[in-house]
PAVEX-398573 format. One record per residue: z, y, x of N, C-alpha, C, O in turn. Coordinates in steps of 0.02 Angstrom, whole numbers, plus 50000, padded with zeros to 5 digits. Layout:
ZYXZYXZYXZYX...
This chain:
526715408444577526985404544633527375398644605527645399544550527465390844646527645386444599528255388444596528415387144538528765391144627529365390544639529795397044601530405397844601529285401244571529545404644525529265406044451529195411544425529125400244426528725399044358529185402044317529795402444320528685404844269529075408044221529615403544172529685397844195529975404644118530075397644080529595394344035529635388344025529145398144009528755393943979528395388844030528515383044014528035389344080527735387044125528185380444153527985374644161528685382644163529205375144171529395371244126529775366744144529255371544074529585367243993529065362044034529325358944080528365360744023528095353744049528585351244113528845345944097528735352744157529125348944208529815347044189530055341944214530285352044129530945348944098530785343744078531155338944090530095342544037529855339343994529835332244019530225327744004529255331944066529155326044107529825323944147529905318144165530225328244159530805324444207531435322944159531885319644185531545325244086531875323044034531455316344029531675311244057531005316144002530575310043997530605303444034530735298044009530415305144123530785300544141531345296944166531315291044181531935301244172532425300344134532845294944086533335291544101532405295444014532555293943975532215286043969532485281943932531655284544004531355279144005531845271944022531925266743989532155274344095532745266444117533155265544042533065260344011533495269544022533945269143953533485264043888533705260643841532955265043906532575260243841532215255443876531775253443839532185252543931531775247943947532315240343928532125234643919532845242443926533445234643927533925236643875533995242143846534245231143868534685231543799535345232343843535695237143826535595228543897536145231743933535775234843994535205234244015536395238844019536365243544079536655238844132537215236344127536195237844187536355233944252537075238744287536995239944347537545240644267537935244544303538615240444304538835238344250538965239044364539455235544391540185235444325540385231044287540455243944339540955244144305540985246144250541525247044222540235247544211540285251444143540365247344077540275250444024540485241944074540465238544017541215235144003541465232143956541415237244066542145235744070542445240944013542865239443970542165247044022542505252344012542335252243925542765251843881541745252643917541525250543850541875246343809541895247843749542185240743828542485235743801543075237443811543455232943791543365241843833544005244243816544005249243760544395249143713543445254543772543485257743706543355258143655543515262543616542745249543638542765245043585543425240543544543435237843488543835241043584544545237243597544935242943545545035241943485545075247343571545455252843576545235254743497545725256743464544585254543460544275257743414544515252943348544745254743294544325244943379544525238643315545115236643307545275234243253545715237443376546245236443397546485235543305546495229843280546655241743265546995241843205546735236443163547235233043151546145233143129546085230643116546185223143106546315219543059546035222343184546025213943211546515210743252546715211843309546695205243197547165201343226547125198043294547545198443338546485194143296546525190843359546525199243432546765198443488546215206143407546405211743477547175212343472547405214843523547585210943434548105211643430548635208043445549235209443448548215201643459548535195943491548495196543580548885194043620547985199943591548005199043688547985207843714548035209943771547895212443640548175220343688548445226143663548805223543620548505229443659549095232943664548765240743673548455241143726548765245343642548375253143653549325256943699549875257443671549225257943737549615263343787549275271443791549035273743843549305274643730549135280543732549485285543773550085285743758549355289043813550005292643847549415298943884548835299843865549705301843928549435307943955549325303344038549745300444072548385304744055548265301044100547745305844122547575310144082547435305744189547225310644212546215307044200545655309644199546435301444195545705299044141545445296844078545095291944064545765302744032545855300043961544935302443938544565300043896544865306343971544035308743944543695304543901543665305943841543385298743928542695294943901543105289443845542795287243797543935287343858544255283443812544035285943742543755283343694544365294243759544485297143692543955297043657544005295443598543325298743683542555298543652542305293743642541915293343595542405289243675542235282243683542435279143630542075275743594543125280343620543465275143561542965278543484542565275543447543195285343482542755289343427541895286943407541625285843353541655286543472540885283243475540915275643427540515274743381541315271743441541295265443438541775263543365541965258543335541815270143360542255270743266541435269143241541295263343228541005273343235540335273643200539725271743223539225271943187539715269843285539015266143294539115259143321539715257643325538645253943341538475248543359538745249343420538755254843447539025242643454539295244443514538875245543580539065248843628538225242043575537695241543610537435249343597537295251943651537355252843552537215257543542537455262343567537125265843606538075263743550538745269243576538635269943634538585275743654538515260743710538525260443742537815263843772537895263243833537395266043765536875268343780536945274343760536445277443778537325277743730537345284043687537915288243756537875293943779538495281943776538925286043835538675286443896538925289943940538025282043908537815282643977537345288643976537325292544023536935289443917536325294443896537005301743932536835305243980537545302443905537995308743923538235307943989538465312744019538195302244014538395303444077537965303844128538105306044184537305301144107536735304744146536495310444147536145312544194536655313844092536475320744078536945326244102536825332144113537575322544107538125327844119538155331644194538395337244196537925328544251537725329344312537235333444323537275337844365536585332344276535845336144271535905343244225535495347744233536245343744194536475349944151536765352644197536435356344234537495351744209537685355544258537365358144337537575363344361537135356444353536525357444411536075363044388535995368244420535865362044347535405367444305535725373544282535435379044280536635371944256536775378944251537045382144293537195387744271537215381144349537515382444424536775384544460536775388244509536295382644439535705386044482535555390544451535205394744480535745391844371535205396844358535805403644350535715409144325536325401244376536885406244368536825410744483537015416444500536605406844517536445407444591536005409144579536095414944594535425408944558534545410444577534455415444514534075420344513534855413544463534495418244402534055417144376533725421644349533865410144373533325406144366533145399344379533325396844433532805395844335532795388644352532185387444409531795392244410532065383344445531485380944477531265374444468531645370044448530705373544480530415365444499530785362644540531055357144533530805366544592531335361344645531985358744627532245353344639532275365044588532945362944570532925357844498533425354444488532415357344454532515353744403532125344244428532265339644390531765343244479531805339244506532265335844571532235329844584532575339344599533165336444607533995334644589534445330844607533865340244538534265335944484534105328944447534545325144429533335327544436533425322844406533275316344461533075310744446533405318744521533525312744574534495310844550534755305444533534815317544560535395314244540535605312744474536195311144466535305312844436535295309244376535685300444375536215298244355535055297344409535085293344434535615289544493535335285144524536105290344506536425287744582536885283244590537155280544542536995282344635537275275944656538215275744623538515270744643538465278644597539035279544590538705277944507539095274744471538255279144484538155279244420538125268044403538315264544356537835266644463537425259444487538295257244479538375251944449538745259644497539395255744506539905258244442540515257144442539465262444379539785263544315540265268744320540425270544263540535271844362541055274944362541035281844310540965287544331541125280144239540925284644199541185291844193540835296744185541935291744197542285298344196542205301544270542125307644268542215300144303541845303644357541245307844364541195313544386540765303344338540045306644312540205311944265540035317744278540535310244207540725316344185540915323144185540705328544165541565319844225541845323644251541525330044324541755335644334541025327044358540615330644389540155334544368540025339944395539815331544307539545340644261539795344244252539495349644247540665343744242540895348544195541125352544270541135358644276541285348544315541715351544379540775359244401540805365244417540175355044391539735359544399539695367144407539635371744447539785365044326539545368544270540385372944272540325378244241540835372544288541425377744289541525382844348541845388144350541025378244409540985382344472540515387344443540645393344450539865384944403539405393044401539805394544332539325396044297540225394944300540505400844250540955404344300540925410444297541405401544352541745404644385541315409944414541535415744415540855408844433540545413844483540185420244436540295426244448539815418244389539495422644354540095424444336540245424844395540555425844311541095429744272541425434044325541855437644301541335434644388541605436044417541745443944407542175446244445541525447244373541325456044354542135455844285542405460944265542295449744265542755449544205543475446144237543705441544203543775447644289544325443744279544835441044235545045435444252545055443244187545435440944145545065435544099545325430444077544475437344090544365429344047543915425344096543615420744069543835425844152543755422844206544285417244206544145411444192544835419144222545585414844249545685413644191545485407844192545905414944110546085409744038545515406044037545605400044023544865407944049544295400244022544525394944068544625389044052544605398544147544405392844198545055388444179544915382444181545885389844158546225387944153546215381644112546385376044131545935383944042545805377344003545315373644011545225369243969544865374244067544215371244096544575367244148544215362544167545155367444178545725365344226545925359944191545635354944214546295358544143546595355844102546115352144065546345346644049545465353144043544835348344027544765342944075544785336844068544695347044131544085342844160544885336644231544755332844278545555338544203546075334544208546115328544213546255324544258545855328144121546075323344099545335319244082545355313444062544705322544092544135318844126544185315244178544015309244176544435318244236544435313744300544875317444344544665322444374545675314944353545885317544402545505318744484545655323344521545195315744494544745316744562544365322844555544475328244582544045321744528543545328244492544085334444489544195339444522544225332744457544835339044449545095343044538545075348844558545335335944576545355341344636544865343344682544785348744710544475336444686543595342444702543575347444705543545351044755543585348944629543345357544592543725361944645543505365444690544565360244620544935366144652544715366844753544775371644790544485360844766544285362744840543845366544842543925371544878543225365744803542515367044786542855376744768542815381244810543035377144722543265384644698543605389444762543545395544765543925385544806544275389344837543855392044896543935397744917543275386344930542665388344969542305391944937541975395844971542225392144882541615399344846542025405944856541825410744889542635405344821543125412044849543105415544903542965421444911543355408944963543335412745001542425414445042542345418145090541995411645016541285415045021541145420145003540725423545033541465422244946541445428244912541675434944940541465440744943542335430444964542795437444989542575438145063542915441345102542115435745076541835436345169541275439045171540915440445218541195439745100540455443145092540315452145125540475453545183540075455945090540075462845107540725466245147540995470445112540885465845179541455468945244541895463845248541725458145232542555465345272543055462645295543745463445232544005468845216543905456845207544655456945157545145456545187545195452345231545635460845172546185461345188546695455745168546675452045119547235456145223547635448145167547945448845126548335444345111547935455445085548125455145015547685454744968547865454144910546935454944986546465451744935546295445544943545795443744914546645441044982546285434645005546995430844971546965425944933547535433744991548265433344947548095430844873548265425344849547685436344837547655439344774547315433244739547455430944684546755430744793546255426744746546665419944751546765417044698546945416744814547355411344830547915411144756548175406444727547945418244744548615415444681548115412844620548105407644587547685419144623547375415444562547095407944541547035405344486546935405644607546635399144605547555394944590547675390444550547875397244622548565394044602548895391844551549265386944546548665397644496548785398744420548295392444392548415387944353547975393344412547295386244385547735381944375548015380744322547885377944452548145370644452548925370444447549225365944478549345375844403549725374444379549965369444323550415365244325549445371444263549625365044215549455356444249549865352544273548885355844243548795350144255549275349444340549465343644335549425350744377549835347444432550465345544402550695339844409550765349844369551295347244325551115340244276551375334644282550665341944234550445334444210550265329944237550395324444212549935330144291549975323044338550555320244367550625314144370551105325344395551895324644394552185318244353552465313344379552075319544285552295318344217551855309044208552065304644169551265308244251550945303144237550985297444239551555297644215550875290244248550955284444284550515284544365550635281944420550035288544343549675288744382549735288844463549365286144504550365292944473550445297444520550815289644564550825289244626551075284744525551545278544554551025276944591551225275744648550295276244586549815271944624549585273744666549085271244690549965280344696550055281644769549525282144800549065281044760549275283744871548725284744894548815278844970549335276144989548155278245001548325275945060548315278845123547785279545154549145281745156549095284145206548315281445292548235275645311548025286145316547745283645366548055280445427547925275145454548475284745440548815282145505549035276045472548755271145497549425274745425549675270745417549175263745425549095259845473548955263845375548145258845381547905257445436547785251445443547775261545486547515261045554548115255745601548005250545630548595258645595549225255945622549255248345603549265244245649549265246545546549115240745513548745238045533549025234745577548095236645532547575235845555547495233345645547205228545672547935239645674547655239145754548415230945756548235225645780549135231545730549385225445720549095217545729549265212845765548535218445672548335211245643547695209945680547325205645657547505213845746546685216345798546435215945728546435210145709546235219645689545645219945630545485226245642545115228445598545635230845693545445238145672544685239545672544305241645628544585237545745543825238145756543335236045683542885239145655543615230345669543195227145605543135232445523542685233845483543895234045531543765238245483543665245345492543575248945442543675248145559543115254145545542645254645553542415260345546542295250545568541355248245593541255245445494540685245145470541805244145459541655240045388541645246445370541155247745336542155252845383542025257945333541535263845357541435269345330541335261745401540775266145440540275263545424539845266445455539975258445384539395254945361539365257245286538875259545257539945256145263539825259045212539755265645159539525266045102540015270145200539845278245218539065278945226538745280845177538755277645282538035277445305537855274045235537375277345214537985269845197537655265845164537805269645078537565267445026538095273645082538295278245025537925284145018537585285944971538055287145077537635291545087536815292245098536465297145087536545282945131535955283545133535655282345036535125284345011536105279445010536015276844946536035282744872535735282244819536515288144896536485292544854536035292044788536325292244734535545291544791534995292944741534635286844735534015286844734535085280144729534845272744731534095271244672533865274744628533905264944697533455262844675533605255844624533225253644581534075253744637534515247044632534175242344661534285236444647533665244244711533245237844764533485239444820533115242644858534045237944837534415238644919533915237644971534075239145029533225234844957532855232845026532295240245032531875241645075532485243444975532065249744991532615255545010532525259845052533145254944974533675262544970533665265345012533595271445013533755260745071533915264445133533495269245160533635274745182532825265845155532215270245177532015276845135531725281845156532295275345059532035281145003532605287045023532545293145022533265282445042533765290445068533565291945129533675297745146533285288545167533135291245235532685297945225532905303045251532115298145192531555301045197531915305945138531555310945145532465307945076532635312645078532965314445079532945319845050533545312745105533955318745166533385320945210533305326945221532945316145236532565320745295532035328445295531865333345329531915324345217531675331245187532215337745166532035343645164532765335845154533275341045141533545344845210533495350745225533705341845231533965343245293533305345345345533495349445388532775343945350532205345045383531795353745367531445357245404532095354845277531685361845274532375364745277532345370845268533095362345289533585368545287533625371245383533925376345400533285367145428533175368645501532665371045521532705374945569531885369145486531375374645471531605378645460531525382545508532075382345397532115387645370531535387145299531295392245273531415381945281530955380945237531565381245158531675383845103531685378845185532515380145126533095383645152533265383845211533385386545103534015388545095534645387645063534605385545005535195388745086535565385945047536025394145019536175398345062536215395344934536285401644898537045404244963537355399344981537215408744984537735408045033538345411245020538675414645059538495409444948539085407744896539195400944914539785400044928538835395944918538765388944903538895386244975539115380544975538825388945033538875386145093539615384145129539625380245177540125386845106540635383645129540925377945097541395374545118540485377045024540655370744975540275364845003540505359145003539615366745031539245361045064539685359045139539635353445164540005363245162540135363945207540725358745210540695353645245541135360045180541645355745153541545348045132541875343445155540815347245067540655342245051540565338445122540885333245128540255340045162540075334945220540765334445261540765328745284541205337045276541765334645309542245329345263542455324145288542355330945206542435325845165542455317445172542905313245170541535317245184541265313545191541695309745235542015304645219541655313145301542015310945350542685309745346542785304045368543075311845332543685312345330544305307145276544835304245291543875307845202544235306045150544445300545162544085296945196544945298545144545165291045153544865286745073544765289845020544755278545084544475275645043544595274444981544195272644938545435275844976545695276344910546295280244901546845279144927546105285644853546685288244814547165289544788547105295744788547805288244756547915285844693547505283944626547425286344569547185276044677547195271844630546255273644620545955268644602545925278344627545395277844652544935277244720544975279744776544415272144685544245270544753543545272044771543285276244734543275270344804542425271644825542385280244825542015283744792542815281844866542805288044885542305291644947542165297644948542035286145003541735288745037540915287945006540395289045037540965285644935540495285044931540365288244863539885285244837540605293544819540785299444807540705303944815540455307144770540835306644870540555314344884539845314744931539705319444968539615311544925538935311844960538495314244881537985317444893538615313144818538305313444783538425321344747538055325144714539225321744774539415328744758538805334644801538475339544784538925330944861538505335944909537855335044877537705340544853537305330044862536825330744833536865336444774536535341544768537285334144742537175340544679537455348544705537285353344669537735349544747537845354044759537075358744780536865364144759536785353144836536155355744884535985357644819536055363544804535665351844757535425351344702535325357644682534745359544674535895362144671536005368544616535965373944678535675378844656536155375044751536205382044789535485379544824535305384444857535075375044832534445377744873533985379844840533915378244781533505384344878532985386944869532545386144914532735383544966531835388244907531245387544953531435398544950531495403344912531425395445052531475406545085530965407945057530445404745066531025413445014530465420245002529885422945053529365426145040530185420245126529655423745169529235415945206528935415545260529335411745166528915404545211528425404645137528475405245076527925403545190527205404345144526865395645140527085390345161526135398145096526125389145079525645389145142525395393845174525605382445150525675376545101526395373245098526625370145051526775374745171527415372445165527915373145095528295368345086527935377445055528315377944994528125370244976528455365044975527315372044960527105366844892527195360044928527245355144891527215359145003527165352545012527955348845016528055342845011528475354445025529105350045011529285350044943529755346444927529055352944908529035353144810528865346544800529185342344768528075345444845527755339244807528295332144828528545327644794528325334044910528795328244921529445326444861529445320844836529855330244846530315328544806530135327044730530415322744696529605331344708529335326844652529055319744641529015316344591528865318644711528515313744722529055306844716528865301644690529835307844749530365304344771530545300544701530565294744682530705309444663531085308044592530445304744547530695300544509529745305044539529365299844514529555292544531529795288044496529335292844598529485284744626529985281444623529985275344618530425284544627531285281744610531325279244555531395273144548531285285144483531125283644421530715276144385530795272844334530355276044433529535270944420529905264044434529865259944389530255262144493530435257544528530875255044499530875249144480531505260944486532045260244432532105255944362532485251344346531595259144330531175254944279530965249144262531085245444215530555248744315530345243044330530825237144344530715231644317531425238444392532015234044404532345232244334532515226844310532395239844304533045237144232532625234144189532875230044151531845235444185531575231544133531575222844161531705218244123531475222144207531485214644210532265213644231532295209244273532725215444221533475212344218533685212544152534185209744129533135217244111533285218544035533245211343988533585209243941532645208544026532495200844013533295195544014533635192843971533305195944059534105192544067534615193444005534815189443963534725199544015535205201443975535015201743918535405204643880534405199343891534205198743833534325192643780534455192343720534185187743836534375179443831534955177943825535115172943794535575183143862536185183343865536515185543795537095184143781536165188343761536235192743695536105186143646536485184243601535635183743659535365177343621535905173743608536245173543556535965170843660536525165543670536945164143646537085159043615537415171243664538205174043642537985173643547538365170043516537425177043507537365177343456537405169843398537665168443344536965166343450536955159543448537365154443442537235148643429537955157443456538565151243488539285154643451539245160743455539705153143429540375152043442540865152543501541155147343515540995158243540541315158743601542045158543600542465159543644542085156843541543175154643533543525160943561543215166143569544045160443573544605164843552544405169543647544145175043653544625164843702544785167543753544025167643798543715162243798543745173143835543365170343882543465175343944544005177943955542895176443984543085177044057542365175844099541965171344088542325181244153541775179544205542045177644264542445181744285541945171944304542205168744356541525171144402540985168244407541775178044439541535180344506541695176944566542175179244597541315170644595541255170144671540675171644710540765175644755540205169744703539735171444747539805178644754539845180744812539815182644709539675187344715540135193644722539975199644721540955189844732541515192544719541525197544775541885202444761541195197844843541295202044880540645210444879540735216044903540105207944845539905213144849539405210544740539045205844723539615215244710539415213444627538515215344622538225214644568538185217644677537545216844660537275212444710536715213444732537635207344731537355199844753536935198744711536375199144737536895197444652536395196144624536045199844555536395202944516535245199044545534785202344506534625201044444534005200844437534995199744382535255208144384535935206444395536205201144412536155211744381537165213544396537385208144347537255208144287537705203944376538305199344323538865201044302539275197444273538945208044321539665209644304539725213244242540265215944233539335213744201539175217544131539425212644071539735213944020539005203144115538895196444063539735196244020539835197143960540135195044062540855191544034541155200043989541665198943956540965206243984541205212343948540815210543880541085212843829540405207843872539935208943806540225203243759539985202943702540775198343777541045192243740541575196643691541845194743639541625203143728542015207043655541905205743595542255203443550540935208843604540665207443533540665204143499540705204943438540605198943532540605190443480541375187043471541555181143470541765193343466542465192243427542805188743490543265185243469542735188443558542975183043600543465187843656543155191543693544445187643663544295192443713544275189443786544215183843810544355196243811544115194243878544495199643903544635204643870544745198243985544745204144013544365209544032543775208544045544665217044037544315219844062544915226144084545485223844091544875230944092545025236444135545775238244099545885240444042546215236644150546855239844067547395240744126547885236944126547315244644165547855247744216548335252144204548125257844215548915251944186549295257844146549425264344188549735269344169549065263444258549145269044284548835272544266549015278444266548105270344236547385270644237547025273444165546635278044149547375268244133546855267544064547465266944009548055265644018547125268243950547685265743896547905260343858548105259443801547795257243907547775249243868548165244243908548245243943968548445239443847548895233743903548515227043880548205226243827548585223343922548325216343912548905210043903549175207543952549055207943838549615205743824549455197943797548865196443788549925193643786549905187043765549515181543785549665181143845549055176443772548885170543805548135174243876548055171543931547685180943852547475183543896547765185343962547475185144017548395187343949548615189444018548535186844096548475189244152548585177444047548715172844102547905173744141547725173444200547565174844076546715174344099546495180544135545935180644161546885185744138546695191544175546985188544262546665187744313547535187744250547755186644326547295180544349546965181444400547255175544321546835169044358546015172844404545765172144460545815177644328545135179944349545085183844415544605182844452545605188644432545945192944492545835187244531545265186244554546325182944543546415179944592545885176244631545765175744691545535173044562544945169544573544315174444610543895171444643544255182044604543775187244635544015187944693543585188244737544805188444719545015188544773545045183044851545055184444911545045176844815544955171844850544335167344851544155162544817544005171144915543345167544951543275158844953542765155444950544055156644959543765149844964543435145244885543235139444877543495150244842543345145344775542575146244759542255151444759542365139944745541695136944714541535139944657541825145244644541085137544616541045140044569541475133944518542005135344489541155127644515541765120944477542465123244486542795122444435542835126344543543545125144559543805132244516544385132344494543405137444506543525145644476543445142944412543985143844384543115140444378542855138044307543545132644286543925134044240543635126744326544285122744321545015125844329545505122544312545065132944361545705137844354545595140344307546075139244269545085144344272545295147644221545305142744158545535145444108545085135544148545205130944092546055130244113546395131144062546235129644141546825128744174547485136044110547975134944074547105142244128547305146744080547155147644016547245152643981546905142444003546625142543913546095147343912546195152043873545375147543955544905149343950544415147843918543935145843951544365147943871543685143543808543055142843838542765137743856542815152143843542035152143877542035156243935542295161843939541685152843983541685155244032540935155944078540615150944096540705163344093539995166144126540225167044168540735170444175539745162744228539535162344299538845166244305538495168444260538725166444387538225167644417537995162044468538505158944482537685160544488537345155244533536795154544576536295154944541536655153544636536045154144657535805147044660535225145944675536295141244643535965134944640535425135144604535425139244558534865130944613534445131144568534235127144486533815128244443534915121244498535055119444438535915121144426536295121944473536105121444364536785124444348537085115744383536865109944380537725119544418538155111944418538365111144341538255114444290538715104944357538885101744279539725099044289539905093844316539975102044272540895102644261541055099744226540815100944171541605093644230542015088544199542175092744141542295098744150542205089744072542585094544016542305100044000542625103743963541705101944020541385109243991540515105243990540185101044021540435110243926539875109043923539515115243927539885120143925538535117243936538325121943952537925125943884537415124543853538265129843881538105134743817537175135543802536785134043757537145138843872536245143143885536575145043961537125145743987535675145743981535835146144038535035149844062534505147044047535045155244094534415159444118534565163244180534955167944181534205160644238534285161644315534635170344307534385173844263535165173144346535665169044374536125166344336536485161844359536195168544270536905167444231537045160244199536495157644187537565156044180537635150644134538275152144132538695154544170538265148944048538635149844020539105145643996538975144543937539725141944019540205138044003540485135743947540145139643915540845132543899541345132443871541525122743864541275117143865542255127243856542615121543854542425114243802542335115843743542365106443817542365103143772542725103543721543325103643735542585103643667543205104043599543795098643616544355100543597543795092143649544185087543673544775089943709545365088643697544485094543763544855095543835545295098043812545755100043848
């Protein structure tokens, strides 16, 4: 039967869905992803920092206890010994995998076994839209959050090393991703109490019993987030926001803005990075997910159902930012994917062809997704290839910088992502800003950069600037070189700068030696 292949019989399908997989990672030299190169170039930063005078001139390492030290710490280690381009493909390779592993061991800890179904929709979430916007310790951090729900559960016959593993699996997966981190404990406390609702009725001293234990968990780390910067960056009350909002008449606007983008998170889950298809590729599977769990063509493991259960109110509910994280409603839609991911099954008593034909459908999804995928990063690979040229080619002086307007309100305005171009001027000895929030990260951004971090802020924030007037503020801050995006079809030409290289959308600035 397909749905209960033995393991040998499934190694070809690990095979082929490792495989493709692994294909987007080698078609381009950078990764089209919004925020990941930011992050890279901090822990390129963080790695040469001792060495180099000119990193030592604009930053500053702030090592301290942060509830996202995860991918720094590895990151910086990565970028001790390999190529940075390299490393950088080496942390996305783990953060694509970290999601798909865990899925796999949470199913085979529920089913007792892997399936086709379940190892192809994992490698739909392989792929997703939170991945499209870089958010690396997150990704991470969501394998490991996985992969701790099925040790929790399988151990369940061992309490005592049940509660010491999960403890230091608490305290791991912390300082991976505080978000992640409270996920889990939501996620843990709905399996519990699934557990304890299971075979008769618990008394409230066993429902007591397990509530402490989950208590004992988020003892350390709640104390260490206490202890953090983190905790200053506060969250954003709703009422409050709403209140605000209904003040300035913007309310309507901004909940129809965050109600678009929910639908648009959720339809996107398992992106394509071609927005003119996503919508339709999430349409058709949720419809397939949700279509065999009302057949009864699927099931969901019913340990796992008050976690799904949860995941979708979430959805609804969460407010947009955190402390200090954001793209939250667009977040747990992917949680809920991996969740479905690892607790469904095709019912034992629905016969074929229906099994094989919602099998084929989702194989069919995670092919085509894969194929399309590919196809997109290989021709943005082109870009960023020329961009590699260039930078190699040239002298980029001390300070540079990406001046986001067109595209300052939404970063995949244009094909491919420009928000990767101005992180890679690391390499060519040039700095630049990038991610150094002390709530956040471990790094400060200090001396003649600083001025160039705030200009660049301001300049993403304010709609009314051109592309000449963003390029003439940051020369303004002692900006040497400076990467745009453009949909003009010839680059404008800026008083005092001349044009490095230039390959549709990106060109590349720098200052006259005169100016």
């Amino acid at each position: 039967m397909i749905t209960t292949l033995r393991r040998r019989s499934l190694r070809p399908v690990l095979a082929l869905t490792l495989f493709a997989c692994l294909v987007p990672l080698c078609v381009t030299p950078v990764l089209p992803l919004t925020d990941f190169y930011a992050h890279i170039a901090r822990y390129y930063i963080l790695a040469k920092l001792p060495d180099s005078v000119m990193l030592q001139q604009n930053y500053e390492a702030a090592w301290q206890p942060l509830p996202n030290l995860g991918l720094d710490i590895l990151g910086t280690g990565i970028m001790h010994v390999l190529p940075p381009l390299l490393g950088a493909k080496l942390i996305a390779g783990l953060i694509i995998a970290a999601p798909f592993a865990g899925i796999l061991y949470l199913s085979r800890v529920l089913h007792g076994q892997l399936s086709v179904l379940t190892v192809f929709l994992a490698g739909l979430v392989a792929y997703n839209h939170i991945l499209i916007w870089g958010f690396s310790n997150f990704l991470l951090g969501l394998g490991v959050l996985l992969g701790a729900i099925g040790y929790w559960i399988a151990t369940q016959g061992r309490p005592v090393r049940q509660l010491t593993v999960t403890m230091c699996i608490g305290v791991l997966l912390f300082f991976i991703h505080g978000l992640a981190f409270a996920l889990w404990g939501l996620l843990l406390g709905a399996v519990e109490l699934s557990l304890a609702l299971g075979p008769g009725h618990p008394g409230g001293r066993t429902l007591f019993y397990k509530a402490s234990r989950l208590a004992l968990v988020a003892v350390i780390p709640t104390l260490l987030f206490t202890q953090t910067k983190t905790i200053s960056a506060g969250s954003t009350i709703p009422i409050e926001s709403i209140l605000a909002h209904a003040e300035q008449g913007t309310l309507w606007v901004r909940l129809s803005t965050e109600a678009y983008l929910r639908v648009d998170g959720f339809l996107r889950v398992a992106e394509t990075t071609w927005q003119s298809i996503d919508w339709g590729f999430g349409i058709v599977l949720w419809g397939v997910l949700i279509g065999g769990l009302v057949t009864g063509i699927l099931q969901i493991d019913r340990r796992m159902k008050l976690a799904v259960a949860l995941c979708v109110l979430l959805i609804l509910i969460v407010p947009p930012t955190l402390f200090g994280v954001g793209h939250l409603g667009e977040r747990i839609p992917l949680l809920l994917l991996a969740l479905l991911a690892a607790s469904l099954s095709l019912a034992p008593d629905v016969k074929s062809p229906s099994r094989e034909i919602v099998i084929a459908m989702i194989a069919g999804l995670f092919l085509a997704r894969n194929l399309v995928l590919s196809i997109g990063w290989y021709q943005d690979g082109r870009s960023y290839a020329s961009y590699l040229e260039a930078l190699s080619s040239h002298d980029t002086r001390s300070l540079g910088a990406g001046a986001y307007v067109e595209d300052a309100r939404d970063p995949r305005f244009f094909r491919p992502n420009c928000r990767p171009l101005s992180f890679l001027m690391i390499f060519n000895g040039t700095a630049i800003p990038t991610f150094a929030d002390p709530t956040q990260h471990p790094l400060h951004i200090i001396g003649p950069l600083a001025q160039v971090q705030n200009v660049v802020q301001n300049v993403a924030s304010d709609a009314h600037h051109t592309v000449p007037s963003a390029i003439t503020t940051l020369s303004n801050a002692k900006a040497d070189t400076i990467v745009v995006c453009s949909t003009e079809s010839f680059p404008p030409k800026i008083q005092g700068f001349n044009i490095l290289a230039t390959t549709a959308p990106w060109i590349l600035y720098q200052r006259s030696a005169s100016k």
